[in-house]
Backbone of each chain as ProteinMPNN parsed JSONL, in Angstrom:
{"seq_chain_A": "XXXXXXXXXXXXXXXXXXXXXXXXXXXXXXXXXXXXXXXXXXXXXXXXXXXXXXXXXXXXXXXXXXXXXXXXXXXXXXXXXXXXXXXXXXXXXXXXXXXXXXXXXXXXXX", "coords_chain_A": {"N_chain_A": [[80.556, -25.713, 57.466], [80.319, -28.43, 57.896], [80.092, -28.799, 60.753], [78.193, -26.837, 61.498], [75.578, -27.068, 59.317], [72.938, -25.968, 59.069], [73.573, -23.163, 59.417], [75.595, -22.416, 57.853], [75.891, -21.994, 54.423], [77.393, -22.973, 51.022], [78.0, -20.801, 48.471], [79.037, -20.602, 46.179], [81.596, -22.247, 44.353], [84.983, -22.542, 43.09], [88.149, -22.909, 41.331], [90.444, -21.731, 42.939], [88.738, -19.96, 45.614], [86.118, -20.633, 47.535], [83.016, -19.955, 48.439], [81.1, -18.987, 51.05], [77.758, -18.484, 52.627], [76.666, -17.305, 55.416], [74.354, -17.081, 57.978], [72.497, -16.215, 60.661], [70.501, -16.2, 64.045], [69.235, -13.944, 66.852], [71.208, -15.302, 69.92], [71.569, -17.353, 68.747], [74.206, -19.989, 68.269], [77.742, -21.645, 67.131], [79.404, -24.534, 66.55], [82.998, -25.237, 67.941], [84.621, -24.965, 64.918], [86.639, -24.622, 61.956], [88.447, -22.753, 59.933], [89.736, -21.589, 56.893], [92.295, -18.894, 55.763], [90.526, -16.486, 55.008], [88.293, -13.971, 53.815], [85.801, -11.8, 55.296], [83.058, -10.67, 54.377], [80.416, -8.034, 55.789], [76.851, -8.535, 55.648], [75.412, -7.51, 57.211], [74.395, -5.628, 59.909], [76.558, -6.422, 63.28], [76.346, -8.088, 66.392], [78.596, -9.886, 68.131], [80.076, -12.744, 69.975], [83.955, -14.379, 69.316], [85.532, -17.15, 70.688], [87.768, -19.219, 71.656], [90.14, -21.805, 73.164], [89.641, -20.672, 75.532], [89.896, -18.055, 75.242], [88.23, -15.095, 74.397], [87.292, -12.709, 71.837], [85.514, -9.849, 71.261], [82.777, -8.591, 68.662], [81.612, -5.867, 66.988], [80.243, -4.883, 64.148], [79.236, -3.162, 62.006], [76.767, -3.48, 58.691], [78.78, -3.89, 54.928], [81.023, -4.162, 55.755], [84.554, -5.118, 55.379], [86.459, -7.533, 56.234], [89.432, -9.784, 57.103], [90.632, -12.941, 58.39], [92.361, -14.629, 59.57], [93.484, -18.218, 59.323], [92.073, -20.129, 61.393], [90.658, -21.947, 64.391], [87.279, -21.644, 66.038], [84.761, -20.712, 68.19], [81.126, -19.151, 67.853], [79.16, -16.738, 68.89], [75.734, -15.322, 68.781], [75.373, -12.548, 70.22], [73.738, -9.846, 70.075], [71.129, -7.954, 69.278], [70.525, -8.547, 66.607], [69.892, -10.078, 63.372], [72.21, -12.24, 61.977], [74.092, -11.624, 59.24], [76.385, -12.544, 56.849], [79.149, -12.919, 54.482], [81.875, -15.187, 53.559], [84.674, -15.429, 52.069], [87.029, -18.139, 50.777], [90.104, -18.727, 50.816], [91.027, -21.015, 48.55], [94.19, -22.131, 47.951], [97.066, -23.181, 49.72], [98.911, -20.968, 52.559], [101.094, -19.24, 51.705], [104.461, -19.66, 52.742], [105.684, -18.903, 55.603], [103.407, -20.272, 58.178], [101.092, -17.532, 59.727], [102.173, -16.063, 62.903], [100.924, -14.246, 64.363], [98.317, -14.635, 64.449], [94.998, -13.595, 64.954], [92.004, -13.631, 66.692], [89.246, -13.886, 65.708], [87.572, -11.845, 63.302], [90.13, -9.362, 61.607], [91.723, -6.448, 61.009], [93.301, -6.269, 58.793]], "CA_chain_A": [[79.641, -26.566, 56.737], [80.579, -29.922, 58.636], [79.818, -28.354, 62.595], [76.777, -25.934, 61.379], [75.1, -26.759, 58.207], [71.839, -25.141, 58.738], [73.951, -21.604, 59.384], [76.152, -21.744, 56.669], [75.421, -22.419, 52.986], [78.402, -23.209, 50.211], [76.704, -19.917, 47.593], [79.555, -21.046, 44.714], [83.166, -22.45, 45.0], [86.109, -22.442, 42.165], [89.399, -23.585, 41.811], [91.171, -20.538, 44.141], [88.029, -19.871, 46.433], [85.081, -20.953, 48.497], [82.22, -18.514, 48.921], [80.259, -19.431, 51.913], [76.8, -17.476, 53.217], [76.835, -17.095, 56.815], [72.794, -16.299, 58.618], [72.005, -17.074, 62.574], [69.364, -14.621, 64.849], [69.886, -13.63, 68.355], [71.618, -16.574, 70.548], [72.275, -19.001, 67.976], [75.695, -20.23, 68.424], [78.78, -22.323, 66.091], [80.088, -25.025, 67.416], [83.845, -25.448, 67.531], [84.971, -24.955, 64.11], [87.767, -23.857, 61.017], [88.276, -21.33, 59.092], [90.999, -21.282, 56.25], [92.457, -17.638, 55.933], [89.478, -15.836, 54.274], [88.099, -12.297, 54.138], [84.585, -11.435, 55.334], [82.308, -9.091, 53.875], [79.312, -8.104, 56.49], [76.07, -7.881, 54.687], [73.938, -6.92, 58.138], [75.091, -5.221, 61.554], [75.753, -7.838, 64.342], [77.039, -8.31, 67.661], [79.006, -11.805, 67.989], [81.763, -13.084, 70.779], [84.379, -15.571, 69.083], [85.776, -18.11, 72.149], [88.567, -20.371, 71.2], [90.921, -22.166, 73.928], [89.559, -19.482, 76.885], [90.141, -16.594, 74.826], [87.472, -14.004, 73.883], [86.818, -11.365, 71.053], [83.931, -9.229, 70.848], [83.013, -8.614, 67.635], [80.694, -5.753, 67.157], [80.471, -4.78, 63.066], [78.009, -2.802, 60.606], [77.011, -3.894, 57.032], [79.428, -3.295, 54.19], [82.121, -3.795, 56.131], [85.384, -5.814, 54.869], [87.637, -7.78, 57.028], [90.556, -10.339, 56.921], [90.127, -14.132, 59.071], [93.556, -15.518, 59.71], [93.527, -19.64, 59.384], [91.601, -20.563, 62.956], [89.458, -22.548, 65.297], [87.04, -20.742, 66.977], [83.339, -20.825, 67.87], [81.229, -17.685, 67.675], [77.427, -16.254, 69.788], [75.314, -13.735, 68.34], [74.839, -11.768, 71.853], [73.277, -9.369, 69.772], [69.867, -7.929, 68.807], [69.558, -8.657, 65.014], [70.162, -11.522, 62.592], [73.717, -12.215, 61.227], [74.132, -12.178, 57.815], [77.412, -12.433, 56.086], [79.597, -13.607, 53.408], [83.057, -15.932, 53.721], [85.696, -15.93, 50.585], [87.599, -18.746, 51.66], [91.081, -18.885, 49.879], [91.804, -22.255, 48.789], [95.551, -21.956, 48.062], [97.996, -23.203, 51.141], [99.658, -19.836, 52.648], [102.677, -19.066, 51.394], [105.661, -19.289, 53.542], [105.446, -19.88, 57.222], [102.213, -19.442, 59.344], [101.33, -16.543, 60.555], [102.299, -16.305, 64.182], [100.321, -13.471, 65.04], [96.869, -15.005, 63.903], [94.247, -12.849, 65.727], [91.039, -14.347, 67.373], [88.25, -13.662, 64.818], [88.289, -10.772, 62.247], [90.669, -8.287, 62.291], [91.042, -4.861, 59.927], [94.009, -6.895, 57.487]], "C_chain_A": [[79.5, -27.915, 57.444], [79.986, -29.541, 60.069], [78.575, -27.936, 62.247], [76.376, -26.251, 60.429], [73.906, -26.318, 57.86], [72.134, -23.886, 59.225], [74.316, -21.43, 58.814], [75.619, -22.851, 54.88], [76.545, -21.671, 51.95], [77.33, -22.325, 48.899], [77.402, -20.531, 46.414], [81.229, -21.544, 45.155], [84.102, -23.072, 43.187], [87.316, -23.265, 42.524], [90.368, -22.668, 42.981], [89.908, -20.102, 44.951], [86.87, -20.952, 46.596], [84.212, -20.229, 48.938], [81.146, -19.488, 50.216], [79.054, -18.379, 52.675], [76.709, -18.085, 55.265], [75.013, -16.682, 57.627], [72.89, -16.565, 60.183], [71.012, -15.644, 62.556], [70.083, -15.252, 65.703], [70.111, -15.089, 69.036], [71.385, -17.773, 70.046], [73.698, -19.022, 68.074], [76.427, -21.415, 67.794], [79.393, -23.431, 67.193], [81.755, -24.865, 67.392], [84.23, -26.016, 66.251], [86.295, -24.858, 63.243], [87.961, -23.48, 60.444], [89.439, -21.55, 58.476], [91.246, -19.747, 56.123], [91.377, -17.443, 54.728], [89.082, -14.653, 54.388], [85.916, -12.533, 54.138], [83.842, -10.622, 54.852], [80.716, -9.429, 54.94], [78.298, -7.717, 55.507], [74.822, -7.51, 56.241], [74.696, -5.978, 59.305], [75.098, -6.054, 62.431], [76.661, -7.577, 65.428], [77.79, -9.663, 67.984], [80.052, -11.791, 69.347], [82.086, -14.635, 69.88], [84.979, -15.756, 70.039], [86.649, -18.901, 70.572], [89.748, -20.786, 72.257], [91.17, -20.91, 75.021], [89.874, -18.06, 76.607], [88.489, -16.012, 74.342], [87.592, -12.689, 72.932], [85.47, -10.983, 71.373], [84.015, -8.493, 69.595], [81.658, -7.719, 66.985], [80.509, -4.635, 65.126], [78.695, -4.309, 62.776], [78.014, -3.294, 59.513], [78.003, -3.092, 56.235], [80.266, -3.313, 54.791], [83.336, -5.38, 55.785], [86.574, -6.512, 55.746], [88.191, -9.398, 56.557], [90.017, -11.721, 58.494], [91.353, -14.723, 58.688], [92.891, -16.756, 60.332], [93.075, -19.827, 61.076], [90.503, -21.29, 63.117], [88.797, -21.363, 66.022], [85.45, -21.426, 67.137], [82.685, -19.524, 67.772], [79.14, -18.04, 68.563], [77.145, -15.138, 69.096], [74.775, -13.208, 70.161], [73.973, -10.279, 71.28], [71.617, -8.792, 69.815], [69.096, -8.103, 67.725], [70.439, -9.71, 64.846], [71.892, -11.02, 62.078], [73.494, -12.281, 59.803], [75.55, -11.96, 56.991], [78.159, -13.353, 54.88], [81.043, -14.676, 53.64], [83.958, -15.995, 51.934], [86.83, -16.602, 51.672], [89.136, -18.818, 50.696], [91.82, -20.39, 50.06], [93.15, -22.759, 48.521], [96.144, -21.851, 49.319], [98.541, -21.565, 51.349], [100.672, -19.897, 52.097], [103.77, -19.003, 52.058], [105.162, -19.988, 54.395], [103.98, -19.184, 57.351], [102.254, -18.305, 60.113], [101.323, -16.672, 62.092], [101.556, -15.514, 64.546], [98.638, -13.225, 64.705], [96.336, -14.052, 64.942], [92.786, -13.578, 65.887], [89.606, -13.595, 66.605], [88.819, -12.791, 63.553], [89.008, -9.825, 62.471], [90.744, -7.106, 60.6], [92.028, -5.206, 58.841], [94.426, -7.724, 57.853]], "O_chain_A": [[78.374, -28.411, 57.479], [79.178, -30.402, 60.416], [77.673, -28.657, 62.673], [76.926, -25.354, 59.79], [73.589, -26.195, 56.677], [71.14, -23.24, 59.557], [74.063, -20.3, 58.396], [75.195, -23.97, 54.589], [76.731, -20.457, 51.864], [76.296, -22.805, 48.435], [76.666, -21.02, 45.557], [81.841, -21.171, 46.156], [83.652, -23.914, 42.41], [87.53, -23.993, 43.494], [90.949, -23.3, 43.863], [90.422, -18.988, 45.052], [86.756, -21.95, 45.884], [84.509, -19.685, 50.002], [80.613, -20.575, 49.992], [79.526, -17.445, 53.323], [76.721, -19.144, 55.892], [74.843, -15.464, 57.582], [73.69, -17.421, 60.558], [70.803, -14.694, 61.801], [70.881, -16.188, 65.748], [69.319, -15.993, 68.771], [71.106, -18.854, 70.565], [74.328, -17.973, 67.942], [75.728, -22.426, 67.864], [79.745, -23.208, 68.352], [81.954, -24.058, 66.483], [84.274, -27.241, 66.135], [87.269, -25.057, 63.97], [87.314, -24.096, 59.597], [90.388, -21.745, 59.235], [90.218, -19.143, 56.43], [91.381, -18.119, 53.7], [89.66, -14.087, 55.315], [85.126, -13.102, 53.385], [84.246, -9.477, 55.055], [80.073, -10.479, 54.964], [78.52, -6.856, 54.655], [73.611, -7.318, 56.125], [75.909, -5.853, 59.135], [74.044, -6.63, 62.703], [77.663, -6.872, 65.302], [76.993, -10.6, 68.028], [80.73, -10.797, 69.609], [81.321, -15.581, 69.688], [85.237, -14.724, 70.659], [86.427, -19.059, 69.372], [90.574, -19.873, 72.237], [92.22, -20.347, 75.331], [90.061, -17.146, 77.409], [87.691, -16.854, 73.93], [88.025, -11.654, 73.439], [84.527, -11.71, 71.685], [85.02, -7.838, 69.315], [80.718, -8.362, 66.518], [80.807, -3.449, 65.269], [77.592, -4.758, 63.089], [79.102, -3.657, 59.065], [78.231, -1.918, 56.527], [80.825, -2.227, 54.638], [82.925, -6.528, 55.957], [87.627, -5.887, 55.868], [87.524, -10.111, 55.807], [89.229, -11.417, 59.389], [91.464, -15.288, 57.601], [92.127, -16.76, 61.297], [93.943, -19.6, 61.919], [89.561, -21.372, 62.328], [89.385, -20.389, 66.491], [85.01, -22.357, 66.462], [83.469, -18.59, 67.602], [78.371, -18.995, 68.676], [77.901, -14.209, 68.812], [73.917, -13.647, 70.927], [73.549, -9.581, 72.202], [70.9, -9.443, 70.574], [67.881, -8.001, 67.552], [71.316, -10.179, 65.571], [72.463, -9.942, 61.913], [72.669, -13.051, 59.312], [75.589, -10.858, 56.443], [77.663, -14.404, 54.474], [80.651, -14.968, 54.77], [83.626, -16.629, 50.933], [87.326, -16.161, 52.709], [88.838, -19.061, 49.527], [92.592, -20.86, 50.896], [93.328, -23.924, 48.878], [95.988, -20.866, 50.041], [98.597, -20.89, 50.321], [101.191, -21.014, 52.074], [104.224, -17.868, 51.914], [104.537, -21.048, 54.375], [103.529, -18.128, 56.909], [103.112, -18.022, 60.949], [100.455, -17.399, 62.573], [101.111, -16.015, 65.578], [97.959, -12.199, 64.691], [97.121, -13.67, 65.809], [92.503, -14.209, 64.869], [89.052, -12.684, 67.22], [89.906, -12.867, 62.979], [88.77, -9.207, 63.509], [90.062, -7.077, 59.576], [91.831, -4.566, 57.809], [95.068, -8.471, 57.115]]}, "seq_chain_B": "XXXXXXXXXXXXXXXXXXXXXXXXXXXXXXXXXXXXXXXXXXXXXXXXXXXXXXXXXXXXXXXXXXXXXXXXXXXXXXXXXXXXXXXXXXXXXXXXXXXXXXXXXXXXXX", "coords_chain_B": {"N_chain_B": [[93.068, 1.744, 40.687], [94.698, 3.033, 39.072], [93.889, 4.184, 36.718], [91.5, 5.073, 37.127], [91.176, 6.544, 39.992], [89.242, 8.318, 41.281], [87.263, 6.923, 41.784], [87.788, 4.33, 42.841], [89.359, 2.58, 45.691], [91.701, 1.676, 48.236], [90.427, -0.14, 50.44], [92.218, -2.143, 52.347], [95.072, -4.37, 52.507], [97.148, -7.345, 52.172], [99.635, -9.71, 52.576], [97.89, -11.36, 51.261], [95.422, -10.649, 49.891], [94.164, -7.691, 47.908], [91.812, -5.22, 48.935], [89.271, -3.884, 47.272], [87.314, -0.798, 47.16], [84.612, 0.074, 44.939], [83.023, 2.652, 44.096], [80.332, 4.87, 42.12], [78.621, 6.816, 40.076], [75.217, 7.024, 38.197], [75.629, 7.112, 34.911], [78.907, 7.252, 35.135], [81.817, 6.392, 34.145], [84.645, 4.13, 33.354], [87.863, 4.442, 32.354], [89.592, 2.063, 30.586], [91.421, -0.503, 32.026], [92.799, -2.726, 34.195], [92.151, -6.279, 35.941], [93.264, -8.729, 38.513], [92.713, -11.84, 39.331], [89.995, -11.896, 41.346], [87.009, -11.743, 43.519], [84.123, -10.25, 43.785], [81.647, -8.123, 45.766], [78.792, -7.025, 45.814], [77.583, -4.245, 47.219], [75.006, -2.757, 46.434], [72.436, -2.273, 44.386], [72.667, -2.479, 40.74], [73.339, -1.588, 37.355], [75.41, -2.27, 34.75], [77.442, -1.563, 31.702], [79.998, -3.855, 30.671], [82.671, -3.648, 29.038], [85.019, -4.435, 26.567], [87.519, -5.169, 23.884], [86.254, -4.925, 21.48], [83.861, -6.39, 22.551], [81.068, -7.115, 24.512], [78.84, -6.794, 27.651], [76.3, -7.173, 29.91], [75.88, -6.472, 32.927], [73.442, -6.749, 35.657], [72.85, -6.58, 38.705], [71.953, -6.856, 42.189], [71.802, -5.758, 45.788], [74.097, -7.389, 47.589], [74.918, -9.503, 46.512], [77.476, -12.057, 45.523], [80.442, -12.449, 43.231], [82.669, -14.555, 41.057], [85.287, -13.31, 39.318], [87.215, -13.387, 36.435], [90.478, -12.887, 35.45], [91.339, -9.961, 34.304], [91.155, -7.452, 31.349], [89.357, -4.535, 30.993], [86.421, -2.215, 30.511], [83.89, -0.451, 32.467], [80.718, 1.071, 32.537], [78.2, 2.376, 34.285], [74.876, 2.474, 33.789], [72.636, 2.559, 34.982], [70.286, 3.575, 37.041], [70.795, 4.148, 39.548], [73.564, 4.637, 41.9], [76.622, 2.852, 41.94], [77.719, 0.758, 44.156], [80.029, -1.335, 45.51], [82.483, -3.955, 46.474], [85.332, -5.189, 46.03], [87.92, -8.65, 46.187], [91.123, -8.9, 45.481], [92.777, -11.309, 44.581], [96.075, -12.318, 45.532], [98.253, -13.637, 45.057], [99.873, -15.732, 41.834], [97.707, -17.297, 39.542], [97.276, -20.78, 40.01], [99.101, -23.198, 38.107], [97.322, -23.245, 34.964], [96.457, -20.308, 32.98], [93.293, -19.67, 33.093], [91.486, -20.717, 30.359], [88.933, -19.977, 29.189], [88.112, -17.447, 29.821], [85.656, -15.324, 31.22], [83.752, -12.348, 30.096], [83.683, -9.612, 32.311], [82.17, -9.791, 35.725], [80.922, -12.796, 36.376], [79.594, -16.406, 37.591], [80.948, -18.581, 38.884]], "CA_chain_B": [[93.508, 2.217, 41.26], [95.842, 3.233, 38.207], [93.105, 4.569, 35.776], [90.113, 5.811, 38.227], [91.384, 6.932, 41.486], [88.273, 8.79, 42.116], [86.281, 5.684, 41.923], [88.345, 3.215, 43.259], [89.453, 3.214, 47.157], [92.169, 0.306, 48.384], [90.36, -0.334, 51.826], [93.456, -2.611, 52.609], [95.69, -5.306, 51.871], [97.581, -7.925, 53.488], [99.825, -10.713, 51.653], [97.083, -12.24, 50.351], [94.67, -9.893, 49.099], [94.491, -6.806, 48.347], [90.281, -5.236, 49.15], [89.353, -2.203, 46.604], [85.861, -0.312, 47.24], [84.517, 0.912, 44.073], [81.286, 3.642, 43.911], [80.048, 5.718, 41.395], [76.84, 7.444, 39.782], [74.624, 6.951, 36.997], [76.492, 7.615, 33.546], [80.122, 7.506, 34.889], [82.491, 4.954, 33.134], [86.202, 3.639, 34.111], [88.934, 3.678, 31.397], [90.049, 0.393, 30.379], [91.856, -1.413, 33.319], [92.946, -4.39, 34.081], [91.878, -6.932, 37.324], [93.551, -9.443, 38.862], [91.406, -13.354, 39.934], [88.893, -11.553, 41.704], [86.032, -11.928, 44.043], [82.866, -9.066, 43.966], [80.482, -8.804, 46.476], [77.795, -6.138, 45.282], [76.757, -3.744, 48.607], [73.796, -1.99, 46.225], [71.989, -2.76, 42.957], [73.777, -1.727, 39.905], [73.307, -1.728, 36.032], [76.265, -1.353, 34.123], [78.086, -2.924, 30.144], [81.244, -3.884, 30.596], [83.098, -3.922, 26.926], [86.52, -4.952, 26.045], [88.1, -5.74, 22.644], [84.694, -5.354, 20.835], [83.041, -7.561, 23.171], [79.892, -6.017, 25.253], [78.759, -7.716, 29.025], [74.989, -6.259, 30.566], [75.891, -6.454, 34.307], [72.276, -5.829, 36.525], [72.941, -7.043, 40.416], [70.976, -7.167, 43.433], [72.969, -5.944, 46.616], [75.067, -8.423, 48.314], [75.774, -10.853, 45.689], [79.269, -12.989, 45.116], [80.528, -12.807, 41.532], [83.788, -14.501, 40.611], [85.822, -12.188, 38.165], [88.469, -13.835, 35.555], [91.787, -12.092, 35.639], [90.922, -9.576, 32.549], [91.129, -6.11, 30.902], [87.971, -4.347, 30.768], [85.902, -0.814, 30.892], [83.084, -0.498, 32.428], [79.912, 2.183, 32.531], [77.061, 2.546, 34.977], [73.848, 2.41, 32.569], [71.685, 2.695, 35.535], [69.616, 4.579, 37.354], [71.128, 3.837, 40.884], [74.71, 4.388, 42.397], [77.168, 1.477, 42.44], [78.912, 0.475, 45.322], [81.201, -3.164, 45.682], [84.107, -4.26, 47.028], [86.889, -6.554, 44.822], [88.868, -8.735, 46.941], [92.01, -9.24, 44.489], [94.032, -12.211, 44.808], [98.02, -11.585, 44.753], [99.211, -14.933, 44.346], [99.307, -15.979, 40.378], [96.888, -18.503, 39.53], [98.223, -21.946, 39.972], [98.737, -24.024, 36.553], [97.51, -22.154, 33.239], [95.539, -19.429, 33.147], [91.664, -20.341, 32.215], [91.163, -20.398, 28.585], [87.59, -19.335, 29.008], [87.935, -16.054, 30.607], [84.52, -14.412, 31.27], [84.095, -10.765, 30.055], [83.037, -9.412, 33.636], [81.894, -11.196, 36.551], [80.472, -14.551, 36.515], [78.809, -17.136, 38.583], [82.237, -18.992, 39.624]], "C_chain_B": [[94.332, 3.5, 40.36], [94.845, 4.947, 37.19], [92.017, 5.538, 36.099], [90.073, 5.715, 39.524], [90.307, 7.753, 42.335], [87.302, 7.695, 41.912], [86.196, 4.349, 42.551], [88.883, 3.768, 44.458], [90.325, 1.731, 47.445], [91.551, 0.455, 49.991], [91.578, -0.899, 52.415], [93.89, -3.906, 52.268], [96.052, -5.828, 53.031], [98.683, -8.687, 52.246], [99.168, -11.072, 50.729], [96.191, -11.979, 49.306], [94.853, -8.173, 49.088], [92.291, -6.298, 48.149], [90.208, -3.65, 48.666], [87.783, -2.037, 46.893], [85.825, 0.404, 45.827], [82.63, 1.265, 44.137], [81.593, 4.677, 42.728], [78.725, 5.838, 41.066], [76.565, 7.378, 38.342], [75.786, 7.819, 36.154], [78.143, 7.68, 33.874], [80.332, 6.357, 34.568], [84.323, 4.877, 33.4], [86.81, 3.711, 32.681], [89.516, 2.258, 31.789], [91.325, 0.261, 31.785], [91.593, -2.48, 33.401], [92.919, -5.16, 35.714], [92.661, -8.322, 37.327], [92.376, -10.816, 39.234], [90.924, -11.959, 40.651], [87.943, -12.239, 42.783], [85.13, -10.263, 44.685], [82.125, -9.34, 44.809], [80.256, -7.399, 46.393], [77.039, -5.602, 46.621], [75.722, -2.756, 48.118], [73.528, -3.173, 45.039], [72.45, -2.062, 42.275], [72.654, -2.185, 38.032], [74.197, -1.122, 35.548], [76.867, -2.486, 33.09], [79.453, -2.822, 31.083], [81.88, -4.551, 29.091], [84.762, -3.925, 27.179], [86.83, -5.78, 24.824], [87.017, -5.676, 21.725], [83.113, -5.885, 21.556], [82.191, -6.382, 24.324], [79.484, -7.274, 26.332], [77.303, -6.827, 29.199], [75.47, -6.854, 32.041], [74.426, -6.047, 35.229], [72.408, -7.255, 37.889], [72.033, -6.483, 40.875], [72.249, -6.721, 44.14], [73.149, -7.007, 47.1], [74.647, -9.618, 48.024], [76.946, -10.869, 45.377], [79.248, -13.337, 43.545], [82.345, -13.111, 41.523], [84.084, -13.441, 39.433], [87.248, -12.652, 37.533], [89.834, -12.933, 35.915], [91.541, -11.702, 33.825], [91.222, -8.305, 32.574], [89.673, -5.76, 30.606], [87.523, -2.669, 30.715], [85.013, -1.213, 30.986], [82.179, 1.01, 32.429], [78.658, 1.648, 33.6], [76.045, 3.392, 34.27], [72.508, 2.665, 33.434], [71.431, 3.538, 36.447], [69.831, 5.077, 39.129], [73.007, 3.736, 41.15], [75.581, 3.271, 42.083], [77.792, 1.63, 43.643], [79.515, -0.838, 45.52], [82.105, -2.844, 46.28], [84.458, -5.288, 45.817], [87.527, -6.66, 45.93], [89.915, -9.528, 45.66], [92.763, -10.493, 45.111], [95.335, -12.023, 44.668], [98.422, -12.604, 44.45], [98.768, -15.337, 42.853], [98.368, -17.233, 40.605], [97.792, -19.579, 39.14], [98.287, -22.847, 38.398], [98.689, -22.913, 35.496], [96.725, -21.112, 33.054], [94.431, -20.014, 32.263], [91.66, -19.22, 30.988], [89.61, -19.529, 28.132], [87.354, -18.212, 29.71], [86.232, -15.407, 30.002], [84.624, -13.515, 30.929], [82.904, -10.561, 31.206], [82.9, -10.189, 34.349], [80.814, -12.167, 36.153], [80.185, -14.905, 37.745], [79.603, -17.843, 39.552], [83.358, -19.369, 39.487]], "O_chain_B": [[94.544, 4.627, 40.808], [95.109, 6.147, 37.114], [91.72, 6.557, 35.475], [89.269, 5.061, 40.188], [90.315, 7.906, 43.557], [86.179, 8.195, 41.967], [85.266, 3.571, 42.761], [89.0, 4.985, 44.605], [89.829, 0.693, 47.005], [92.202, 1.16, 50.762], [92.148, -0.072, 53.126], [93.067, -4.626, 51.703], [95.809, -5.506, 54.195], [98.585, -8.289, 51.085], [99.544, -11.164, 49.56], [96.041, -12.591, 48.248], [95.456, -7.509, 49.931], [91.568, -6.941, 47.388], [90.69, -2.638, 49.175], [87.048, -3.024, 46.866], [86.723, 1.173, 45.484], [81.592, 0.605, 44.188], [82.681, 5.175, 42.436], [77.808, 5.189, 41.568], [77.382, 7.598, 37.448], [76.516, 8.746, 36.503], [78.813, 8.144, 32.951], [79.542, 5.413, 34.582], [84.981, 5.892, 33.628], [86.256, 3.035, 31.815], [89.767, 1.651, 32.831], [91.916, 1.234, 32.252], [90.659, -3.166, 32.987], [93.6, -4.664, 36.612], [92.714, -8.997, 36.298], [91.186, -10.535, 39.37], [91.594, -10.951, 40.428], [88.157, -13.444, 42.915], [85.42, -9.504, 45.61], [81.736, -10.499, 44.952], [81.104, -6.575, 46.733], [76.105, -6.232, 47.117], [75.354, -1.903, 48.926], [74.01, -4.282, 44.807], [72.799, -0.959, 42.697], [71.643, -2.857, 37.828], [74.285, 0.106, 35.582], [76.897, -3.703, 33.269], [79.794, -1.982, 31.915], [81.611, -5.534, 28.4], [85.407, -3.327, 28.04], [86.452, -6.949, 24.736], [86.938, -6.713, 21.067], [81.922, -5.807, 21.257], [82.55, -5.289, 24.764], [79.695, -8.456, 26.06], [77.245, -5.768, 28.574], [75.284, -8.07, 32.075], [74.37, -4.847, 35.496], [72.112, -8.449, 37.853], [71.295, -5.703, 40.272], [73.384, -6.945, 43.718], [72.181, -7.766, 47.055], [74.192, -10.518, 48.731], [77.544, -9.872, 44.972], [78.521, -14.061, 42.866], [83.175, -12.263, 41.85], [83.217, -12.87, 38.772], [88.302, -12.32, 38.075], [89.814, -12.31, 36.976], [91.526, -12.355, 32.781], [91.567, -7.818, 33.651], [88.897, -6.548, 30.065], [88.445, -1.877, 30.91], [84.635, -2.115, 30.239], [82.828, 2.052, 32.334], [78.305, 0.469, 33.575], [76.138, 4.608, 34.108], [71.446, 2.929, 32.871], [72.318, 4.332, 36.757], [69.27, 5.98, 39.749], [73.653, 2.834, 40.616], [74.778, 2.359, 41.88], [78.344, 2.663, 44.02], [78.527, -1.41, 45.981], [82.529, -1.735, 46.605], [83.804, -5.916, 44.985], [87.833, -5.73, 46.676], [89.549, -10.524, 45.035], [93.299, -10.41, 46.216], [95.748, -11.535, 43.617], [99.082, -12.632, 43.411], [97.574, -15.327, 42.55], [98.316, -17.958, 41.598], [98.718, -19.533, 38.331], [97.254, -22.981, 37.741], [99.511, -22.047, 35.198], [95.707, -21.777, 32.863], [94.508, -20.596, 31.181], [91.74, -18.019, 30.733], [89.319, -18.797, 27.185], [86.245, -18.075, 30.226], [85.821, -15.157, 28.869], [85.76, -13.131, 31.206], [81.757, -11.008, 31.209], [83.291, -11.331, 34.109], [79.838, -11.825, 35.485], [80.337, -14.234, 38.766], [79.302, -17.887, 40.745], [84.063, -19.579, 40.474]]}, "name": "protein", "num_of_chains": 2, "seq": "XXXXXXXXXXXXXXXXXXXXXXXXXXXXXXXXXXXXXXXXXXXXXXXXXXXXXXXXXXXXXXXXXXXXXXXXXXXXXXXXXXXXXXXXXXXXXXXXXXXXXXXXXXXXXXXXXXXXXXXXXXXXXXXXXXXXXXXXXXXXXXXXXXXXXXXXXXXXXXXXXXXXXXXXXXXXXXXXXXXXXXXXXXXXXXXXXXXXXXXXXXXXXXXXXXXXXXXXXXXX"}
């Protein structure tokens, strides 16, 4: 919301979440951002690379699909051919315990 | 999971959440069950009551809308003429403080 605010849009937010809508088309790109641990839900098919400190994901997802966003910086490219469209539940409750050490570089499958 | 195992599906969990898929078809209906905080995100259009204790809900979504969901007991029915399909991403941690006095019957706006 602070780096991009004409890609993402705050849809409703509570006391335990943060729903955030997600849109871009082909080669729009995020600047360096942050993500609290949140879970994605895809609502389109897209192609994306997230980049964060010389690392690379590729990130290549259908609609309806459900994934997990360990606490990170990252930025993200649609390298794709269609529009992005997705959802963000952001969980506003600190983690519990320690940090996860084995954060993973965009979404991963939990 | 408990009540309607052919309707309900745990895609997967983690610490934090746990992510249930639920589908079904015109006229089927869930025995009463009970949800944890909540967050819905609707991957069709739906029509369906949801009733608990007396109390009656009209549910009619659009796909891929965000509905908070109280921490409640409920049954629901699919009243309409079209499939459902969602995801629930459950929260595991209790809610912080007191539990809200104004519990929604069904989902809500936030």
């Amino acid at each position: 919301m602070v780096t991009d605010p004409q890609l993402y849009r705050v849809l409703w937010e509570n006391e335990r979440v943060r729903v955030l809508e997600y849109r871009d088309v082909p080669g729009d790109a995020t600047h360096l951002h942050s993500h609290p641990d949140s879970v994605m839900v895809t609502l389109s098919s897209f192609q994306r690379v997230i980049s964060a400190g010389g690392r690379e994901a590729q990130v290549d997802l259908e609609a309806g699909q459900v994934r997990w966003l360990d606490a990170q910086e990252h930025q993200g490219r649609n390298v794709g051919e269609t529009a992005t469209h997705s959802v963000f539940i952001e969980l506003k409750e600190p983690r519990p315990g320690t940090p996860r050490q084995d954060a993973a570089l965009g979404p991963s499958a939990s």
